[in-house]
C-alpha positions in Angstrom: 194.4 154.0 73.5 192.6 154.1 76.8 189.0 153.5 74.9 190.6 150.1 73.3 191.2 149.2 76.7 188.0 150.0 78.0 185.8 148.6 75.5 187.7 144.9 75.5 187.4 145.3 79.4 184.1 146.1 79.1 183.5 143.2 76.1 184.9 140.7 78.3 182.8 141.5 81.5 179.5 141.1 79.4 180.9 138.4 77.6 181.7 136.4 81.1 178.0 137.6 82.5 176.5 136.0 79.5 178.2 133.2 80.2 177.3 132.9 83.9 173.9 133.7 82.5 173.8 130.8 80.5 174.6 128.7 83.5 172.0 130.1 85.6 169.5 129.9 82.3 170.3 125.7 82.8 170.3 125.7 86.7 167.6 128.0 87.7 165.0 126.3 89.9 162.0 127.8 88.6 160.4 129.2 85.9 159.8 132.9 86.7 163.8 132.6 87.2 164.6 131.8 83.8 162.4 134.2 82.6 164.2 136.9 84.2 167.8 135.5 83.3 166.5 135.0 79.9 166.1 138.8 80.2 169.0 139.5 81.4 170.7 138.1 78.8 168.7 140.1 76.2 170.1 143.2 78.3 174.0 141.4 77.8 173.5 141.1 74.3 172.2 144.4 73.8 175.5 146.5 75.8 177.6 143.9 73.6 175.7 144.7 70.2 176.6 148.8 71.5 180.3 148.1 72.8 181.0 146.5 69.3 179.3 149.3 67.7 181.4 152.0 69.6 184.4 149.8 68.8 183.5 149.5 65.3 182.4 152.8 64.5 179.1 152.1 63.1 175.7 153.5 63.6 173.7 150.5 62.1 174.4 148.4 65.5 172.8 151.0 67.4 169.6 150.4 66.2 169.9 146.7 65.6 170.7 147.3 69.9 167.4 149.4 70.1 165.5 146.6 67.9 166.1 143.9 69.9 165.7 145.8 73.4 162.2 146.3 72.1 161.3 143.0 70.9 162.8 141.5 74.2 161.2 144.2 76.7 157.2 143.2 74.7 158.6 139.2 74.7 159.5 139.2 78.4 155.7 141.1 79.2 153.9 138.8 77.0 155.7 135.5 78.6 154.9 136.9 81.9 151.3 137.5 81.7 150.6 134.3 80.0 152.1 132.6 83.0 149.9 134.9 85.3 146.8 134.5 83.3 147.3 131.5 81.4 146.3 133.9 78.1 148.2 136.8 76.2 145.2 138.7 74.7 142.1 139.0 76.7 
């Protein structure tokens, strides 16, 4: 009973930071900014894609979680040294 409560607790929180997120995606000043909220927001959707997993009960989310952790951490590099170096592969 305590673990229902914990998980739409926890649901909510990362729900209400993606959110906030989202605002700061729209209002952030520069770019390296929204880079680094866009990343953020990877990391939301990833505890969220785990929290529903643990709530659901299924295993299949945890890699979908690991999936798209990987694919944002190499996206997030990738965007970062192109703005550095103006080129991806050198």
């Amino acid at each position: 009973m305590i673990l229902a409560y914990a998980l739409y607790f926890a649901l909510a929180c990362f729900g209400l930071a993606l959110v906030l997120n989202l605002i700061r995606l729209f209002t952030a000043p520069t770019l390296t900014d929204r880079i680094l909220t866009v990343d953020t927001m990877a990391v939301n959707v990833i505890a969220l894609i785990v929290l529903y997993g643990v709530w659901n009960g299924s295993q299949i989310s945890f890699e979908a979680a690991m999936l798209l952790a990987l694919t944002g951490f190499v996206a997030t590099v990738a965007y970062c040294k192109y703005l550095l170096r103006g080129s991806i592969i050198e």
